[in-house]
Backbone as CSV, one residue per row, in Angstrom:
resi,resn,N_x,N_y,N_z,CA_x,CA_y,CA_z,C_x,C_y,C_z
1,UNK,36.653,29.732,-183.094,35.392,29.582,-182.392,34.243,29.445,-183.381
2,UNK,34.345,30.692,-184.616,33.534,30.125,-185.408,33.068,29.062,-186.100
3,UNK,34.371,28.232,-186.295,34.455,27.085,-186.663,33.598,25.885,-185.749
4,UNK,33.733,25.660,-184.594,33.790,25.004,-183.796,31.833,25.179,-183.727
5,UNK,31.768,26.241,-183.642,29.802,26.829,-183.608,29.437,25.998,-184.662
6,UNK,30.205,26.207,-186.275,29.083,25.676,-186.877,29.427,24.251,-187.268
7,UNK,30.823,23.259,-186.272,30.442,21.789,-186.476,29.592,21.560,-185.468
8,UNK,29.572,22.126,-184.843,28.146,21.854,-183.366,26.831,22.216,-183.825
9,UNK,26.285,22.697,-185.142,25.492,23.092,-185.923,24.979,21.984,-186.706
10,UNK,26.388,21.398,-187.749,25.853,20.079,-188.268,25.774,19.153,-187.891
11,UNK,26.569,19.060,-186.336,26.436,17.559,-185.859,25.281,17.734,-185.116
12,UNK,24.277,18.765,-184.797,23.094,19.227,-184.079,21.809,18.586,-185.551
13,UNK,22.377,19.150,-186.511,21.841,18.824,-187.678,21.707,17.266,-187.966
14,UNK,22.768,16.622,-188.275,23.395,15.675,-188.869,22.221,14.237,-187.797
15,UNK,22.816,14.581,-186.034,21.918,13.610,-185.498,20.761,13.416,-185.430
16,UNK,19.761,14.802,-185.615,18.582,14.863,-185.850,18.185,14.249,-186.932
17,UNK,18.674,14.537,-188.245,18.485,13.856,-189.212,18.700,12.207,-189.208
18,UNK,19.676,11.703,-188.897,20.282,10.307,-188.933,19.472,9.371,-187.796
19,UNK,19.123,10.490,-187.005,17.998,9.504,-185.793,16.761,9.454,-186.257
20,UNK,15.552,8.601,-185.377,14.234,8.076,-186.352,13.427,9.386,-186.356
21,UNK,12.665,9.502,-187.532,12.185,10.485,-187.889,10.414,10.586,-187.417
22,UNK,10.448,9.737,-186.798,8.920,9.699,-185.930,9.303,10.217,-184.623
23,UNK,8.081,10.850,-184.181,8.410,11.411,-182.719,8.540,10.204,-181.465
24,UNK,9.389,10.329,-180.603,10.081,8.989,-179.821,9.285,9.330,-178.081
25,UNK,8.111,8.471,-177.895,8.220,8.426,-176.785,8.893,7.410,-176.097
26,UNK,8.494,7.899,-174.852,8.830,6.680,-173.577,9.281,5.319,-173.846
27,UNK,8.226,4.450,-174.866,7.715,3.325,-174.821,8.993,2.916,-175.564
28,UNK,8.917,3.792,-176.980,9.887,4.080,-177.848,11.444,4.088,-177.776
29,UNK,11.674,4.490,-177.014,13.252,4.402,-175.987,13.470,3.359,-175.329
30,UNK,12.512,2.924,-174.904,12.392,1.618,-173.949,12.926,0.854,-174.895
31,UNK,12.344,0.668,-175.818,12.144,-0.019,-177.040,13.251,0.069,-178.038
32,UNK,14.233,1.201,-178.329,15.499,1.518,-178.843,16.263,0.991,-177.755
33,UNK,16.288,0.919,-176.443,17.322,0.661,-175.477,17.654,-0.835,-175.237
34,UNK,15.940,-1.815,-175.553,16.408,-2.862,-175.442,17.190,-3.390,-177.142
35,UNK,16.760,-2.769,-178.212,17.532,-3.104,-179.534,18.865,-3.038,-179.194
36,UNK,19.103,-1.962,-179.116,20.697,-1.305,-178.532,21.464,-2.348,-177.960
37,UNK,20.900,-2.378,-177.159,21.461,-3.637,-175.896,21.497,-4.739,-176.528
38,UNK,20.802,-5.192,-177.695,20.861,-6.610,-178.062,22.263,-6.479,-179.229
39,UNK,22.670,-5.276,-179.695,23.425,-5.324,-180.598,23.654,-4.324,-181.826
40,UNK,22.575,-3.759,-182.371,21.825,-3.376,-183.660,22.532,-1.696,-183.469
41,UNK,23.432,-1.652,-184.727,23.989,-0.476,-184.343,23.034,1.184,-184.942
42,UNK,22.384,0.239,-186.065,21.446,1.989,-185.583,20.461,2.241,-184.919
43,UNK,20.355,1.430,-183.774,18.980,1.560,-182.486,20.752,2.144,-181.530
44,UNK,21.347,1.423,-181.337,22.762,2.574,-181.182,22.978,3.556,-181.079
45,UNK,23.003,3.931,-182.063,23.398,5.397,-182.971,22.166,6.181,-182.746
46,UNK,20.742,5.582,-182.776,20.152,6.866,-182.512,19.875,7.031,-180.825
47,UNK,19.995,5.774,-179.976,20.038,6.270,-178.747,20.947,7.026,-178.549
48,UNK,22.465,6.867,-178.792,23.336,7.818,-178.715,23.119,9.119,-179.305
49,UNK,21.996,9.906,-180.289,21.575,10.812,-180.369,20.546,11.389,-179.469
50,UNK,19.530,10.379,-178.595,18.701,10.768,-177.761,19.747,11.191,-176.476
51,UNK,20.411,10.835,-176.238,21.403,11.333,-175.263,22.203,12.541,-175.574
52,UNK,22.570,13.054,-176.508,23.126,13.700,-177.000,22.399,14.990,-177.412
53,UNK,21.175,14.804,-177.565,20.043,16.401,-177.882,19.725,16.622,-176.810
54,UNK,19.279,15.125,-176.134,18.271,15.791,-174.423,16.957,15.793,-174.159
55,UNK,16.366,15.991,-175.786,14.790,16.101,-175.165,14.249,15.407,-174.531
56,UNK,14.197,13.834,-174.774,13.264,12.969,-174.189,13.712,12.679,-172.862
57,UNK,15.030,11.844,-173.092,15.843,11.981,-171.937,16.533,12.967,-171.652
58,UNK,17.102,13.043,-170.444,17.939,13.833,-169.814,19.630,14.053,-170.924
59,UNK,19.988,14.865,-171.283,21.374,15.244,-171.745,22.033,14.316,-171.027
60,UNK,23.131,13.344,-171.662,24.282,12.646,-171.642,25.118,12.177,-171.996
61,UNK,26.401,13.617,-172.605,27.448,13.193,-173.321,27.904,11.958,-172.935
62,UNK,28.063,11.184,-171.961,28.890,10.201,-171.808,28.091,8.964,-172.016
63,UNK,26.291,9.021,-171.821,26.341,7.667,-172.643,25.780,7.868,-174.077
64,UNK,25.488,9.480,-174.875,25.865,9.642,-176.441,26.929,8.646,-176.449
65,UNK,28.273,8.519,-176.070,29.494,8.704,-176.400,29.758,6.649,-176.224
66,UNK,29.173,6.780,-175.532,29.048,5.221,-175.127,28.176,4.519,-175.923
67,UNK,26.921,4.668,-176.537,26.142,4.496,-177.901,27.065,4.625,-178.778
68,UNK,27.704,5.942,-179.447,28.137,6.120,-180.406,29.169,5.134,-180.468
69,UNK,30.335,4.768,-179.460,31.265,3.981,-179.343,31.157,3.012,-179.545
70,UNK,29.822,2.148,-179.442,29.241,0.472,-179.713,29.216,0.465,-181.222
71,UNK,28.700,1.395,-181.584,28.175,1.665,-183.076,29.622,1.452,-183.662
72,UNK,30.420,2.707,-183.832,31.072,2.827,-184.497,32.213,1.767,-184.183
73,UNK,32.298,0.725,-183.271,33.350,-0.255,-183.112,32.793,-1.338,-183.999
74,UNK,31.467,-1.637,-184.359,31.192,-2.322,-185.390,31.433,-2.173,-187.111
75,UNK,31.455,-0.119,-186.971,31.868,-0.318,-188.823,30.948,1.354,-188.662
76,UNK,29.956,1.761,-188.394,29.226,2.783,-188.267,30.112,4.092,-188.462
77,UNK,30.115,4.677,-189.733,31.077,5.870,-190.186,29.955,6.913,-188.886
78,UNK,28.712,7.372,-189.766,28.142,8.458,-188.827,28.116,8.359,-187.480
79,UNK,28.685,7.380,-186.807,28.594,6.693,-185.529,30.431,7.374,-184.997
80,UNK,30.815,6.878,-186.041,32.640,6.976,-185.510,32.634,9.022,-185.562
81,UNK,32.122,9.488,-186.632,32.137,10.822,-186.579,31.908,11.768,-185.539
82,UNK,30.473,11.438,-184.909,29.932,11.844,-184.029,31.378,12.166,-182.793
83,UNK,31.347,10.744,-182.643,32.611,10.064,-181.531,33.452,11.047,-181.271
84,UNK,33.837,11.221,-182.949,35.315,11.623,-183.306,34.957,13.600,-182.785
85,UNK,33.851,14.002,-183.160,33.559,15.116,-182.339,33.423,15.520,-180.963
86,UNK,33.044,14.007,-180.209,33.008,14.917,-178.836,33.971,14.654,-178.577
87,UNK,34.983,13.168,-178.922,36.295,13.141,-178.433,37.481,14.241,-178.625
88,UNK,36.919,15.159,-179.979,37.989,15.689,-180.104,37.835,17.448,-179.316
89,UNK,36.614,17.844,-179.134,36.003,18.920,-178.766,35.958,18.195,-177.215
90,UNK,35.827,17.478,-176.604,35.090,16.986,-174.998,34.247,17.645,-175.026
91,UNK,33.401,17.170,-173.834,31.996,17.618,-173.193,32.351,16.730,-171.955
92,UNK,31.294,17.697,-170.965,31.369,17.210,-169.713,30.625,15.668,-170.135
93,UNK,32.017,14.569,-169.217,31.209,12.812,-169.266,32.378,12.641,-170.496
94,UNK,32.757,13.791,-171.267,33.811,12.719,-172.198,35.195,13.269,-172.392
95,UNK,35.809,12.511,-171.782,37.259,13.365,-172.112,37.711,13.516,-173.250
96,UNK,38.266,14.709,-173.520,39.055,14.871,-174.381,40.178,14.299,-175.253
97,UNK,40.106,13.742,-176.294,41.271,13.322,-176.721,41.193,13.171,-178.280
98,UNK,42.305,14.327,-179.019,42.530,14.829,-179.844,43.124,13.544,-181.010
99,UNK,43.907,12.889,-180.072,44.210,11.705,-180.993,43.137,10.693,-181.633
100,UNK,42.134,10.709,-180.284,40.994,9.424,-180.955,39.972,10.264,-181.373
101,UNK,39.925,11.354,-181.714,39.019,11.839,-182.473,39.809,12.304,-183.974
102,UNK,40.835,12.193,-184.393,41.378,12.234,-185.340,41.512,10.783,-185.711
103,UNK,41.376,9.768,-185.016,41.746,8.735,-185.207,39.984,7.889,-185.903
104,UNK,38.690,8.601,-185.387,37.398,8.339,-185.665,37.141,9.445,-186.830
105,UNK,37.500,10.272,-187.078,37.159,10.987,-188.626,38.239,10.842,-189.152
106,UNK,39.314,10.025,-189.030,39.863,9.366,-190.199,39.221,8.539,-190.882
107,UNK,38.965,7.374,-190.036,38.294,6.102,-190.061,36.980,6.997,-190.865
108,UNK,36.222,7.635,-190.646,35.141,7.915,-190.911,35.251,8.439,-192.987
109,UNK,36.275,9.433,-193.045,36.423,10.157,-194.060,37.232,9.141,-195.031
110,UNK,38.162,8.229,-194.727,38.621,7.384,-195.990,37.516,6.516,-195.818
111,UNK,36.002,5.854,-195.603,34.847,5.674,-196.414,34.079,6.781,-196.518
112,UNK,34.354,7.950,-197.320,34.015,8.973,-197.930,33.077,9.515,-197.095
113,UNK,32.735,9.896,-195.545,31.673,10.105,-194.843,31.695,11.610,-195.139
114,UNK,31.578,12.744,-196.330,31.727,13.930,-195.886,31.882,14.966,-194.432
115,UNK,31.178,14.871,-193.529,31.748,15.863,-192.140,32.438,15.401,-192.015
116,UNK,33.420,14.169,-192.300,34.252,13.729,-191.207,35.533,14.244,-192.181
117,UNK,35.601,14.340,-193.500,36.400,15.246,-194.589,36.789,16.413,-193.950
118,UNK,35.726,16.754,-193.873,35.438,18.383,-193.307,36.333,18.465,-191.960
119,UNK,35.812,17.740,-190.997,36.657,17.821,-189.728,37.811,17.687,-189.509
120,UNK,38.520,16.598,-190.749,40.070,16.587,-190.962,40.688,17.794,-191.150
121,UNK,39.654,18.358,-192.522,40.103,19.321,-193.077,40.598,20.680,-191.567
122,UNK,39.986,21.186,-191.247,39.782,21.609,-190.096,40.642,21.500,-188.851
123,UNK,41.078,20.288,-188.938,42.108,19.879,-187.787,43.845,20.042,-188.555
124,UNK,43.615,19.926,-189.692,45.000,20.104,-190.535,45.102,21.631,-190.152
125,UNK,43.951,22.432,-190.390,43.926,23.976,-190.351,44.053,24.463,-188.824
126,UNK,43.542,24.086,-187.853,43.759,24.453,-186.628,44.867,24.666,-185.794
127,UNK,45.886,23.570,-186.056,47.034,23.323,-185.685,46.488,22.992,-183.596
128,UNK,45.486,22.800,-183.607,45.279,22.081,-182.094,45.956,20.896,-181.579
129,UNK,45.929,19.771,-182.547,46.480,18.575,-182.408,47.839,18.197,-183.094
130,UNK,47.252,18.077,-184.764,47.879,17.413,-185.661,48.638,19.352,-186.015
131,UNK,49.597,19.494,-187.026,50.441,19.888,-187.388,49.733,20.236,-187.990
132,UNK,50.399,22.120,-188.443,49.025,22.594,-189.313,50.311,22.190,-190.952
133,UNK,49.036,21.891,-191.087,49.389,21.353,-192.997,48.060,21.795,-194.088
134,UNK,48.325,23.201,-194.391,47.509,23.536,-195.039,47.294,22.779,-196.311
135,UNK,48.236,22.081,-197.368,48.072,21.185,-197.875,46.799,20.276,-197.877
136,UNK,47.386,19.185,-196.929,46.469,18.600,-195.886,44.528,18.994,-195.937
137,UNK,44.607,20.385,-195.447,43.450,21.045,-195.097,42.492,21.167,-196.083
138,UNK,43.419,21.827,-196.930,42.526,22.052,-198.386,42.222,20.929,-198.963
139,UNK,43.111,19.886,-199.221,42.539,18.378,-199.793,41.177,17.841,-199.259
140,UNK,41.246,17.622,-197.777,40.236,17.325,-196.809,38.810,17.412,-197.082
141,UNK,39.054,19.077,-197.310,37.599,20.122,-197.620,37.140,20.384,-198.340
142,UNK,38.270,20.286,-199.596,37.317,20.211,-200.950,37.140,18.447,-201.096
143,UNK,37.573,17.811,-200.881,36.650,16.075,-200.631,35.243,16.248,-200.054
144,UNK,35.431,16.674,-198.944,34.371,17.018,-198.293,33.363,17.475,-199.112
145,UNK,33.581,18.670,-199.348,32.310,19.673,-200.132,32.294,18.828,-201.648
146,UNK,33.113,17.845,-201.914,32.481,17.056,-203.220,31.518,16.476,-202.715
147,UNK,31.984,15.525,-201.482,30.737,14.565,-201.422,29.664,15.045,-200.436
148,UNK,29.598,16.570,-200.258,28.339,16.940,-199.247,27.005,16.543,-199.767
149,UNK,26.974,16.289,-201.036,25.849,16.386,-201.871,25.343,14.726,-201.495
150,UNK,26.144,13.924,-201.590,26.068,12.228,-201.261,24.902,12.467,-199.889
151,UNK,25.274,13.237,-198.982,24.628,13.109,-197.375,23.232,13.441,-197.495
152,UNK,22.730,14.423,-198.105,21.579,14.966,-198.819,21.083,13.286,-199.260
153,UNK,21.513,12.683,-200.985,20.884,12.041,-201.031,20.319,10.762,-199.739
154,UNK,21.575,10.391,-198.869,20.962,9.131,-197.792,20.330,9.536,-197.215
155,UNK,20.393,10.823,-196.712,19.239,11.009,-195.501,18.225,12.117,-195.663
156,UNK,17.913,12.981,-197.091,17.381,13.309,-197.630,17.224,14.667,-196.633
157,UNK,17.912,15.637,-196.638,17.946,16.831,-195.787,19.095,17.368,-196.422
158,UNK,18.565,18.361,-197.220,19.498,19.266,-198.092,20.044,19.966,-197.187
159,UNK,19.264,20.318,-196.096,20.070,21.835,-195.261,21.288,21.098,-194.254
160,UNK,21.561,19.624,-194.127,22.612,19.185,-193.640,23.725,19.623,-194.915
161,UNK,23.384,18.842,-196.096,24.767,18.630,-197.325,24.915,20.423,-197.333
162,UNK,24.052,21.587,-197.291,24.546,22.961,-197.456,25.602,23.115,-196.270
163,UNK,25.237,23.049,-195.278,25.896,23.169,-193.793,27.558,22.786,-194.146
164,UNK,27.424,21.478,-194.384,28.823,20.351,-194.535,29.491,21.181,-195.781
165,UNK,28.742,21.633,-196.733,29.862,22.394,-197.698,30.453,24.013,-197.152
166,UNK,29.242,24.299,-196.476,29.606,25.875,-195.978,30.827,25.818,-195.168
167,UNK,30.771,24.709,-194.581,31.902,24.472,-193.578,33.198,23.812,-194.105
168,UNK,32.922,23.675,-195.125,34.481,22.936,-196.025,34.456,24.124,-197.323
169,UNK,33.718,25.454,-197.432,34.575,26.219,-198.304,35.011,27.540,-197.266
170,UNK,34.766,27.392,-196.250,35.140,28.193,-195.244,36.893,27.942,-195.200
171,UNK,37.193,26.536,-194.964,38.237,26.455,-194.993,38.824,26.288,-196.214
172,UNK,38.482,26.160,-197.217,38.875,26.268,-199.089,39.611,27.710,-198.486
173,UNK,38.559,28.687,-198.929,39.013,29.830,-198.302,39.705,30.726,-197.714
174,UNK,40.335,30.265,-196.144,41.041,30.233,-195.712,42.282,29.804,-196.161
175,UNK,42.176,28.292,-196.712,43.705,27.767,-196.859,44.260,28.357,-198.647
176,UNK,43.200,29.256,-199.243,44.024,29.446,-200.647,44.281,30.946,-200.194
177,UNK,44.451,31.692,-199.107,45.127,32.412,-198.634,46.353,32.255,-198.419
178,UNK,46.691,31.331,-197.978,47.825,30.417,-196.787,48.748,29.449,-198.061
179,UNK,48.310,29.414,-199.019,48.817,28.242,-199.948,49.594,29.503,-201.198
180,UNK,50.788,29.307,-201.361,51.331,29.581,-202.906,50.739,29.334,-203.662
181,UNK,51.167,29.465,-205.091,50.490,28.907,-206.287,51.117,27.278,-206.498
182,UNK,52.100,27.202,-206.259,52.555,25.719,-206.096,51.819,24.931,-205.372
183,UNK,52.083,25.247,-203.734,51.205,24.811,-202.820,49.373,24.453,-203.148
184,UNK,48.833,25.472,-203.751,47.571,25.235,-204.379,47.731,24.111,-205.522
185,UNK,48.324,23.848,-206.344,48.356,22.904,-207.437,48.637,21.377,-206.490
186,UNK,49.430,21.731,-205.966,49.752,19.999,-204.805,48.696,19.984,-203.858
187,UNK,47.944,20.626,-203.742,46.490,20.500,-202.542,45.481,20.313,-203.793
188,UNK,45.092,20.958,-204.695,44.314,20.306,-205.728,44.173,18.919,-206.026
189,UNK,45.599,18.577,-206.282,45.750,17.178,-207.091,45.689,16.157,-205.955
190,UNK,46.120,16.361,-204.727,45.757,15.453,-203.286,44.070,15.477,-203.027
191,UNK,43.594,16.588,-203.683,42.468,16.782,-203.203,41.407,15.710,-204.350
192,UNK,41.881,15.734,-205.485,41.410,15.028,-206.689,41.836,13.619,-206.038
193,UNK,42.650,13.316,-205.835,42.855,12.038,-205.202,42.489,11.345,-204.159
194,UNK,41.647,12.187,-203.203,41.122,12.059,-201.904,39.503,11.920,-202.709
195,UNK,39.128,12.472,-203.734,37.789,12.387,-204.242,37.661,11.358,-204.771
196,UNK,38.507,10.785,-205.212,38.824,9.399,-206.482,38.917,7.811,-205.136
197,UNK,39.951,8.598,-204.005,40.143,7.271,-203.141,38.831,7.006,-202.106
198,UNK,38.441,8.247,-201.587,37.673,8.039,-200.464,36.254,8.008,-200.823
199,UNK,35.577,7.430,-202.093,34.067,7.407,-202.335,33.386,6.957,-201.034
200,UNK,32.149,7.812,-200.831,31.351,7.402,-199.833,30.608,5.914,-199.933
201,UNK,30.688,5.376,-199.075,30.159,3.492,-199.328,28.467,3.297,-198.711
């Protein structure tokens, strides 16, 4: 549960940040909705965040989820992430499904998107869906917490890249409990290799 609080923390974080940083009225939405509609995946992505916080408009996981889904079918990592969270958590308006949200922070984390590292990491550790493979977990999360620092520089909000590492040494943590000393040396070197393959783009 704890877990689960604080990815609902950075992705609370993460959309605020990644959506426009001027205050959005009326006119403004109007105005993101017809971009949206024409194509443009981060008038997209941040309507799918105005749906998704609530303030302006009314709360609506399902057309967040429907924004986010346009986005991220074009190429949009922070777009597929999002996705890959409510799909894999649901919310009322989005069903659940563990596969296509493992299947959107995959996509998201091999182009180095840190949370979406993190969320692998996490899902290796949970054993909800995928098979718990602590291996797996630890690689994920220390990728993750390499490139938390990358998210900071694009969108310039340190207290997201702290969040995204707190939440990938949580599970460091956890899984060098759970790991031998063998087991730790083969999650290291996967993990060095997940840092080397998955650079953020």
């Amino acid at each position: 549960m704890r877990m689960l609080l604080n990815s609902v923390i950075v992705l609370l974080l993460a959309t605020a940040a990644y959506a426009q940083k001027a205050s959005v009225t009326k006119c403004d939405l109007e105005q993101l909705a017809i971009v949206a509609a024409l194509g443009d995946t981060v008038a997209q992505y941040n309507l799918g965040v105005e749906f998704f916080r609530g303030d302006k408009v009314p709360r609506d996981y399902g057309k967040a989820a429907s924004m986010w889904r346009k986005a991220s079918d074009a190429g949009d990592v922070a777009a597929s992430n999002n996705l890959g969270f409510l799909k894999y958590y649901g919310r009322p308006g989005v069903e659940q499904d563990y596969a296509e949200g493992i299947r959107l922070w995959r996509f998201a984390a091999e182009r180095g998107f840190a949370e979406s590292q993190v969320h692998l990491g996490q899902a290796y550790s949970d054993g909800r869906f995928l098979k718990s493979n602590f291996i797996e977990a630890y690689a994920w999360a220390k990728a993750g917490k390499h490139y938390a620092s990358k998210v900071s520089e694009k969108i310039d909000n340190p207290q997201i890249a702290d969040e995204i590492a707190k939440d990938a040494e949580k599970v460091l943590v956890e899984m060098r409990t759970k790991l031998n000393t063998l087991e730790l040396r083969e999650a290291e070197k996967k993990a060095a290799l997940y840092i080397s393959n998955f650079v953020p783009r």
